[in-house]
N, C-alpha and C positions, 0 to 999 in steps of 0.2 A: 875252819875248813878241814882241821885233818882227819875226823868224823867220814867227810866226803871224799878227802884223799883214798884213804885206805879201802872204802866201797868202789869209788872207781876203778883202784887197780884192779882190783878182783875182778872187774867185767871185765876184763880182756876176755876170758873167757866165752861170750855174749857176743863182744864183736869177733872172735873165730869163728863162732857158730852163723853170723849173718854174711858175714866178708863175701860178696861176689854176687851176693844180690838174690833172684829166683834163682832155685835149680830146678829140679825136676818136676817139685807141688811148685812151679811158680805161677806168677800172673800171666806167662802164655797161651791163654785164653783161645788166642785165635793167631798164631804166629805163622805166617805161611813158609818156616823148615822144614817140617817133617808131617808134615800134615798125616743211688738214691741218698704246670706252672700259674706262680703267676706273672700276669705282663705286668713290666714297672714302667712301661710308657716311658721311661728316664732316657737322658740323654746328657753328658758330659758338655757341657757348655760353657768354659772358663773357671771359675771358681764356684759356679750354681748348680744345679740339678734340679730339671723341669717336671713333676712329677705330673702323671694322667690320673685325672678321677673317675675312669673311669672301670668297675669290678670285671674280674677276669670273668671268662667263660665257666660260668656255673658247672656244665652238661663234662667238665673235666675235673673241678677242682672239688665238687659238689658241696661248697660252702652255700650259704644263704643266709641275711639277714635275719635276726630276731624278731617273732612279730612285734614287740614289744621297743624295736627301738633297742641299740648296741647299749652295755651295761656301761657305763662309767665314761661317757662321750668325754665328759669334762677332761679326764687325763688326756684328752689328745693335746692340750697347751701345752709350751716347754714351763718346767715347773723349776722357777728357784732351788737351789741345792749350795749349801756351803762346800766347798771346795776340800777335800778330800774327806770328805763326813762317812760315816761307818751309818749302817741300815740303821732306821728304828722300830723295823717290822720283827727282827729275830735276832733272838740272844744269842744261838750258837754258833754265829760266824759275823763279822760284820759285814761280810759280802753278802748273805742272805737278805731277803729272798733275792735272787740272780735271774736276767739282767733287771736292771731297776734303775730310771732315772736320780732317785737320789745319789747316785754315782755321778751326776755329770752337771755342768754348768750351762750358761747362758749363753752363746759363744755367736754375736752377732755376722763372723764370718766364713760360717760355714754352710755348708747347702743346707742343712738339718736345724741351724741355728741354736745347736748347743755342740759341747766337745764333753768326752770324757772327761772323770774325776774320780780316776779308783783310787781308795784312801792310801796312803804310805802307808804301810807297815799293818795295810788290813788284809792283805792276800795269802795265799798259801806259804806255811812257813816251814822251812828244813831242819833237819837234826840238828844244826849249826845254829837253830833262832833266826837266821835270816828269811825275811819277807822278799816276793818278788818283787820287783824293781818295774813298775808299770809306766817308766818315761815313756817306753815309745808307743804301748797301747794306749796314753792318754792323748795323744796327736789326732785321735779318731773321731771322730761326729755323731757316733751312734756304736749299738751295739752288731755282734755278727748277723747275718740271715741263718745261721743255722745255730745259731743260739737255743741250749737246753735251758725250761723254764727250771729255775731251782728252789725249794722249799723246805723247811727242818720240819717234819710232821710224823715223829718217828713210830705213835701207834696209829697210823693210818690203816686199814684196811680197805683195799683200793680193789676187791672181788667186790665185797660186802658196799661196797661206797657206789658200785657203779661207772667207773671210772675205764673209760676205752682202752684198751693195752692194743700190742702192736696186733695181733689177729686181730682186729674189729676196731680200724682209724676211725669209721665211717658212723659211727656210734659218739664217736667224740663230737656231734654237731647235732646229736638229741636236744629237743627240746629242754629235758630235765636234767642232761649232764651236770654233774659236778666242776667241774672245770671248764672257764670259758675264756677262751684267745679272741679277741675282738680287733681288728683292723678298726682305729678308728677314723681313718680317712672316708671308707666306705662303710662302714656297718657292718661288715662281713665276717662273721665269724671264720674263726684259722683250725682246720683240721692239725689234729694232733693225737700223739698216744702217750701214757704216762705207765712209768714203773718205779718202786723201786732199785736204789741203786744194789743190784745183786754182789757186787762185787765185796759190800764191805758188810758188818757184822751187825746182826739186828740190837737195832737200838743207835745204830751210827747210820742209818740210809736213810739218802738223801731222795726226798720226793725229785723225779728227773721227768719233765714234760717236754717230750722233743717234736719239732715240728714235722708235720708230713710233708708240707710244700715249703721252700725255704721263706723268710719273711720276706716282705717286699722292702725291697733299699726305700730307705728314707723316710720310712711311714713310723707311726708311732703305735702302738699297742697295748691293748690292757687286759688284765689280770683278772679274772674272781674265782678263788676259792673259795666253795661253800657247798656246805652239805655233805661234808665228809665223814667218815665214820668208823670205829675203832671197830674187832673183830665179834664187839656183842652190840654192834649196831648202837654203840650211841657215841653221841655228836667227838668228833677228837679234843686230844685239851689244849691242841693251837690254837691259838685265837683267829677265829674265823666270824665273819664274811672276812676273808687277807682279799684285799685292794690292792694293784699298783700298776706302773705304768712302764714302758722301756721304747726309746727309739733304735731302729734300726741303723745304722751307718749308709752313707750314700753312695751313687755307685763313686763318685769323686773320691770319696774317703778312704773306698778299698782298692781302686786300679791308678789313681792318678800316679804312684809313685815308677810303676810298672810302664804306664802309657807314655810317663814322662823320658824316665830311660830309653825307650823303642825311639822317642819320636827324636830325641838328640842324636843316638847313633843312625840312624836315618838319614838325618841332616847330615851331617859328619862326611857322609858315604857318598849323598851328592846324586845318586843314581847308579856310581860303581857298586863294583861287588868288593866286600874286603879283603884284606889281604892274608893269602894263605901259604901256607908250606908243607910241602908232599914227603913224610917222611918214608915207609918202608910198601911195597907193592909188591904182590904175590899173588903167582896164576897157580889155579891147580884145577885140572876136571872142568875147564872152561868157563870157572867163576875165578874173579878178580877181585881181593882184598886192598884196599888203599887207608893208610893210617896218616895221620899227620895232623894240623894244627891251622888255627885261623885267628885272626887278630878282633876280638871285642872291646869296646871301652869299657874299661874297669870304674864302675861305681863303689867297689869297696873298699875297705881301709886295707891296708898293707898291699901283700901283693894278689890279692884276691881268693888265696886260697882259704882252707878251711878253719874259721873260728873271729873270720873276718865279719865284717857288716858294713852296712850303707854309712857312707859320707854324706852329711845332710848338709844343706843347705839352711839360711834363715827362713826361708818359707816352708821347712819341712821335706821338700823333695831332693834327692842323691844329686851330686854334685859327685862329677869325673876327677879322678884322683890325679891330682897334680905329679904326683915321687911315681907311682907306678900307673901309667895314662892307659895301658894296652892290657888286658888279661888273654894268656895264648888258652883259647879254648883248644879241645882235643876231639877228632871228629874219626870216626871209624865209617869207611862205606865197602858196600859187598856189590857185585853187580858180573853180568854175564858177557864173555867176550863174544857175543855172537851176534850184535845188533844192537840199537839204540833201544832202550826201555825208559819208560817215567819212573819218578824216583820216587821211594814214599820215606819219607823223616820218620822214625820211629824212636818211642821214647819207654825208656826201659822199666823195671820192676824194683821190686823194693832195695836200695840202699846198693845198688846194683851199679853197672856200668855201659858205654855204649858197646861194648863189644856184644852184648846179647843180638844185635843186630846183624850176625853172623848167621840167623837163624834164616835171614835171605839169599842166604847159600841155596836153598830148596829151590827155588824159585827164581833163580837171577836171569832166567830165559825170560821171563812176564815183566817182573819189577825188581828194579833195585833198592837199594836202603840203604840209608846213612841212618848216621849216627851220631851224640853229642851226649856228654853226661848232664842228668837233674845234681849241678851241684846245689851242695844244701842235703839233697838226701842220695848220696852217690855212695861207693865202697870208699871213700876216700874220705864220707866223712864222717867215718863209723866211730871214731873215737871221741869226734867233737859231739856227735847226737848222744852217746854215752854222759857222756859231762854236764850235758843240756840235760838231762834229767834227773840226775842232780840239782843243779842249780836252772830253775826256770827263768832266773832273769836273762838269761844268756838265749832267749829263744830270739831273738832278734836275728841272731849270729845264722840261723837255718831258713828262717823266713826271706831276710835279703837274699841271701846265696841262691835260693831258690826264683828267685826275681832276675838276676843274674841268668841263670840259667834258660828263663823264658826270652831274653834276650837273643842268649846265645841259638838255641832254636830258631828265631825270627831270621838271622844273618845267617846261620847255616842255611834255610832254602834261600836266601837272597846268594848265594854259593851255586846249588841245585840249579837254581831258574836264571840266571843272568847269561849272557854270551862270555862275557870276561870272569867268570866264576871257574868252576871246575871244568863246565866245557872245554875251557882253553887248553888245560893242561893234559900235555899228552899220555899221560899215567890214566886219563877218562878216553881215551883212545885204543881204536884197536892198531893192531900193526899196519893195517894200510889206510893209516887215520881217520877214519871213520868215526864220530862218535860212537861212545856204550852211552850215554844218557839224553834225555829229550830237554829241550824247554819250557817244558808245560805237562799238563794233570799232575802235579804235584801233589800228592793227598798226605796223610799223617796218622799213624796206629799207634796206640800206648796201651800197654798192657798192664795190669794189676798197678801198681803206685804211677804207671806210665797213665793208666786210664782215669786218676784223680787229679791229675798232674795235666794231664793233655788238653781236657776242656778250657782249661783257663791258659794255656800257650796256643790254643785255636782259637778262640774269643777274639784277643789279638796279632793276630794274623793274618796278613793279606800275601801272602805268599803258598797256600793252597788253598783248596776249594773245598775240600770235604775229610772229615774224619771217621775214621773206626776207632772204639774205645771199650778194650777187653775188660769182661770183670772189672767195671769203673765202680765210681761212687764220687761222694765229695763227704767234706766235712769229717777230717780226721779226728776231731773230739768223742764222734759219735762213734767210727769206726773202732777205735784202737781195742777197748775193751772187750769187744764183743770179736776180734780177730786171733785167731790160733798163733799168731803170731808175737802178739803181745805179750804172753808172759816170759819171753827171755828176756824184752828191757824192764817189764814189772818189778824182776830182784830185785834193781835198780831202782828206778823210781816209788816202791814202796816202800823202801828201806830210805830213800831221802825224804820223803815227806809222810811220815807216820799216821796223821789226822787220814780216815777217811773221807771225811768230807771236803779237807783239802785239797786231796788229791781230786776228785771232782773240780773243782772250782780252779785248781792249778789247768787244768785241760782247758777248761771254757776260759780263763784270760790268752791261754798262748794259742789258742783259734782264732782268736781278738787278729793276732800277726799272720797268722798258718792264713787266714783267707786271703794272705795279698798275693800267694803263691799258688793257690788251689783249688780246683774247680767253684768249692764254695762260696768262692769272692766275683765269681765270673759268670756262673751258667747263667744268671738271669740277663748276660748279653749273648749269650753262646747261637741259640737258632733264631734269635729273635730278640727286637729291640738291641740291635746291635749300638755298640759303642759309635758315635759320630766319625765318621770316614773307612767307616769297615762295614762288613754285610756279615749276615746270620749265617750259619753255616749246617748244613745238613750232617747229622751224626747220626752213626750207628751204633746202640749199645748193645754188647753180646755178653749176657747173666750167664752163673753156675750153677746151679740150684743146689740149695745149702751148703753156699761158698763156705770153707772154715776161715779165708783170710780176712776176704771182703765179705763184708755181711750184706745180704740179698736187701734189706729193710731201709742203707744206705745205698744205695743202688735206688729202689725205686723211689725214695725221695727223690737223687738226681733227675731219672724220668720225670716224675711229675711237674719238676721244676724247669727243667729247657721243655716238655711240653712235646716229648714224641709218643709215637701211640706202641703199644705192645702186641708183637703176635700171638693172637690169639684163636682156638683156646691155648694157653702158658703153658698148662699143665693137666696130666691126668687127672682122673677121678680120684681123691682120697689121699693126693700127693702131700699137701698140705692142710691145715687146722685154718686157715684165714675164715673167716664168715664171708666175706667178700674179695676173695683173690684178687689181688691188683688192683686195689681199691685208688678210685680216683686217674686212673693212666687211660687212656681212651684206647679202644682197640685199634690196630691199623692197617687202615685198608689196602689192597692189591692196588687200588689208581695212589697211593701218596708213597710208595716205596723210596721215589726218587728224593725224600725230607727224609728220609734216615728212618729211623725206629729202634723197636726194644726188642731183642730175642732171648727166651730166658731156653736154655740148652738144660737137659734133665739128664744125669749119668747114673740116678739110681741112689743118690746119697742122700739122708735122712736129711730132714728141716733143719733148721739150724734151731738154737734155741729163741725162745720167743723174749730172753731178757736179755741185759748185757752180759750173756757169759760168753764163751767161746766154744765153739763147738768141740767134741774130742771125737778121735777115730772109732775108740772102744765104742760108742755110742751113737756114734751118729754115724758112721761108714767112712770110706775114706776120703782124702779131700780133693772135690773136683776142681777147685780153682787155676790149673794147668790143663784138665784134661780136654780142650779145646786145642791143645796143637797137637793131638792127634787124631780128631775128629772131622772125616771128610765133609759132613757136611756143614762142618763152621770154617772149614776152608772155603768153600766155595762160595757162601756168603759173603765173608770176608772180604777175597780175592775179585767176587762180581760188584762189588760196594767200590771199591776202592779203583779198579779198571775200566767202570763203566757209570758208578754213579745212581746205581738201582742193584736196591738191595731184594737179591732173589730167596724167596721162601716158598720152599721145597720141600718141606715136611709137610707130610699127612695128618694135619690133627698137630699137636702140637710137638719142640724137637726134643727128641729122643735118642741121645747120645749111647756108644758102647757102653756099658755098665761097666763099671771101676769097683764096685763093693766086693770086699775079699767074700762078706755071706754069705 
């Protein structure tokens, strides 16, 4: 380790530079301060999942059958696999090709009827020789839904091959493509685009096929490479037709440890609200600041702070900490002394805290807002996510916390919305006792890491009814690379694990964990096909156009995948290279406001780029991914979504933000 000692110190640096979360570029999207489906029919049923056979709606996902009958039906069977066995498809990694059932075994008790089996000492390895540690990614039944298809095919020529990139998904479901994603439940081919891994050095990139719509939980998938071709158009020297097959993870696999937590603290509660403590209260200008603390059962080891992780149980799921039973969550709320207002939870931006929630100072005559940190990726836990990229086997330690955290949201509105909650307490009082806060429309805003982060603490949620979700996305394996943000922890993490290709495949195992915290592991219960004893919930997504943080490409996968329509027309004439703009997202109409929607807001900033780079300001103009909190008209959207439950679109054509470009 002392290799990785001495790199970690040096990032102090790294966490100075992020400490306190968004500033001014943050994911304030739509902050009222200052003003990227298919149905999986599934259903959580005890230890099973019910899967539907029946194919989503074509007229959205524009998949369709092969005339000829899906390629490789046969892989839809669980395939024998000796137990931690290295590929026999590709010599340059044993995890290649990625995901791939000969990773995993026969596992008669699970919904999927197989569990993971990533090889010991076959994963990503550090400067130190150490391999990741896959105990708790082998507990799983299948692979992620936002799983990158992966392949070592290093004189590919993927212009010259035909091969769909992200301007033109819609191409990826030609007849003659090269590449074909086949659902083998239904026959349905899987929209997709493929690149080059940009990041790393030719001759080390990694063929990367990412999904457009995320896969469908539980189902199983196959592969055929063929007809690919070097840049003087002949055949590559991988061995092709490459075959092979991967299942999905069910939704049991990715929420039960999440739903199990909710559903004990719950019980625990009885019907009360938990127990809280009013630390420091401050009027100023007729808004009222309240800090203080609330009592959650502590699922993690120690005393629940940072570097901790879930206490398991022998069935796999968190067991309540015996030595420390209570974790005192930390709750910040803002609100106006002049009348009761409904409260909206809000969930903050990257590695940030709930004090951002202060930003409903603007506003505390309309709505109030609390606050609770996403521990797991809070300012508090900048030096433990530092150290996790270092060493990957420790992703554990960010993924629970963050499960934690979804918790602690759940029991914070059971605070909001109860009579014996916060209403009680006369610091939620005016001076002639009157309530400042309502018992009802409770609703919930996240912005930028709040809006990847929020889908999957609304999914499970029965304590509001509707969300806004700024600059969202899901599936941080896909984002990180492609985000302006990335390269302060890159020092880091490329200097721990050297291999290119490792570094790839290091993301797509700790996704494996990252989905049980983040929209990726959720959306396909989030508007639809809700988890058993919850309902769908209407969401608003509000785009940046060529976000530098969040990448626009992660974004509308999300869309496609919960299945909301976009205002359309998105975008001006010539704004974008896409051949089919918002390909697969269905328009959305004036009568379906009230089911939420997609609004992509245009400030004038270039495309982002069309691979996994990150956008830069010299090039691409400056970054609009904040410039929604001062944008009247994504206030009022915003504000009419969250107040009344009908999202108002008010642009002429489509929305047309103040220009931000210094050009």
């Amino acid at each position: 380790m002392r290799r990785l000692l001495v790199l970690l110190t040096s990032a102090s640096l790294i966490a100075a530079g992020c400490s306190g979360g968004d500033d001014g570029t943050s994911g304030n999207t739509a902050p009222p301060a200052s003003a990227d489906s298919v149905d999986t029919g599934s259903t959580v049923t005890g230890s099973k999942e019910t899967q539907s056979t029946e194919p989503a709606d074509t007229d959205l996902i524009g998949t369709a059958p092969t005339e000829t009958g899906p390629p490789s039906t046969e892989l839809a069977a669980p395939q024998p696999a000796t137990e931690g066995a290295c590929s026999t498809l590709d010599e340059r990694s044993c995890m290649l090709p990625w995901p791939n059932n000969e990773y995993t075994i026969i596992d008669d008790s699970t919904a999927t009827g197989r569990r993971l089996s990533l090889p010991a000492n076959g994963g990503a390895m550090n400067v130190d020789g150490v391999s990741v540690d896959f105990a708790d990614q082998n507990r799983a039944d299948g692979f992620s839904p936002g799983s990158a298809v992966l392949a070592f095919i290093p004189d590919v020529d993927l212009e010259r091959s035909g091969v769909a990139n992200s301007l033109d998904i819609g191409s990826s479901l030609d007849e003659d493509a090269p590449i074909l994603l086949v659902n083998t439940q239904t026959g349905e081919r899987h929209p997709y685009w493929a690149e080059l891994d940009a990041q790393a050095p030719v001759g080390q990139q990694l063929l990367e096929i990412h999904p457009a719509i995320a896969f469908t939980e539980g189902v199983t998938y196959s592969v055929r490479l063929d007809g690919l071709v070097d840049a003087d158009g002949e055949p590559v020297s991988a061995t092709l037709p490459m075959e092979w097959s991967f299942t999905i993870a069910s939704a049991e696999s990715l929420s039960s440890r999440l739903l199990h937590i909710r559903a004990e603290a719950y019980a625990q509660l009885g019907g009360a609200s938990p127990s809280f403590t009013i630390g420091d209260v401050v009027d100023s200008g007729g808004v009222r600041t309240i800090d203080g603390t609330f009592d959650v059962p502590n699922f993690l080891t120690g005393d629940g702070g940072p570097g901790n992780h879930f206490l398991l149980g022998v069935d796999g799921l968190p067991v309540q900490s015996t030595d420390a039973p209570i974790y005192p969550a930390r709750f910040r709320c803002v609100l106006g002394t002049g009348g009761a207002h409904p409260v909206v939870l809000y969930g903050h931006g990257l590695l940030g805290s709930r004090n951002e929630v202060d930003f409903f100072a603007g506003t505390a005559q309309l709505l109030a807002g609390c606050a609770t940190d996403w521990i797991g990726m809070s300012s508090e836990d900048i030096p433990t996510v530092i150290e996790i990229l270092g060493d990957q086997s420790r992703f554990n330690e960010q993924a629970d916390r963050l499960q934690q955290a979804h918790l602690a949201f759940q029991l914070l509105g059971i605070l909001v919305n109860q009579p014996d909650g916060f209403a009680s307490d006369p610091a939620f009082h005016a001076d002639d006792g009157a309530p400042l806060i309502t018992n009802k429309n409770t609703t919930f805003l996240g912005n930028s890491q709040g809006g990847i982060l929020g889908g999957a603490t609304t999914a499970i949620s029965t304590e509001w009814s509707r969300a806004v979700l700024g600059v969202p996305a899901m599936n941080y394996s896909l984002l990180l690379t492609r985000s302006s943000d990335w390269p302060q922890f890159q020092g880091v993490f490329d200097v721990a694990y050297p291999d290119p290709v490792d570094r790839v495949l290091a993301l797509q195992t700790s996704q494996l964990l990252w989905d049980r915290g983040e929209n990726q592991g959720y959306a396909q219960h989030l508007t639809s096909e809700p988890y058993a004893g919850f309902s769908g919930k209407p969401v608003v997504l509000i785009g940046a156009f060529g976000d530098h943080q969040v990448s626009n490409v992660a974004t509308d996968v999300f869309a496609r995948t919960i299945r909301v329509g976009i205002h359309r027309p998105a975008l001006r004439d010539g704004r974008t290279k896409q051949i089919n703009p918002y390909w697969g997202i269905k328009a959305l109409e004036a009568t379906s406001t009230d089911n939420g929607g997609y609004v992509m807001w245009d400030y004038g900033t270039a495309e982002s780029p069309p691979v996994n780079l990150p956008p830069s300001e010299a090039e691409h103009g400056r970054d609009p991914h904040g410039a929604g909190s001062n944008e009247p008209g994504v206030l009022t959207q915003v504000l009419g979504f969250l107040l009344t439950g009908t999202l108002d679109i008010s642009c002429d054509g489509p929305c047309i933000g103040r220009q931000i470009d210094d050009t």
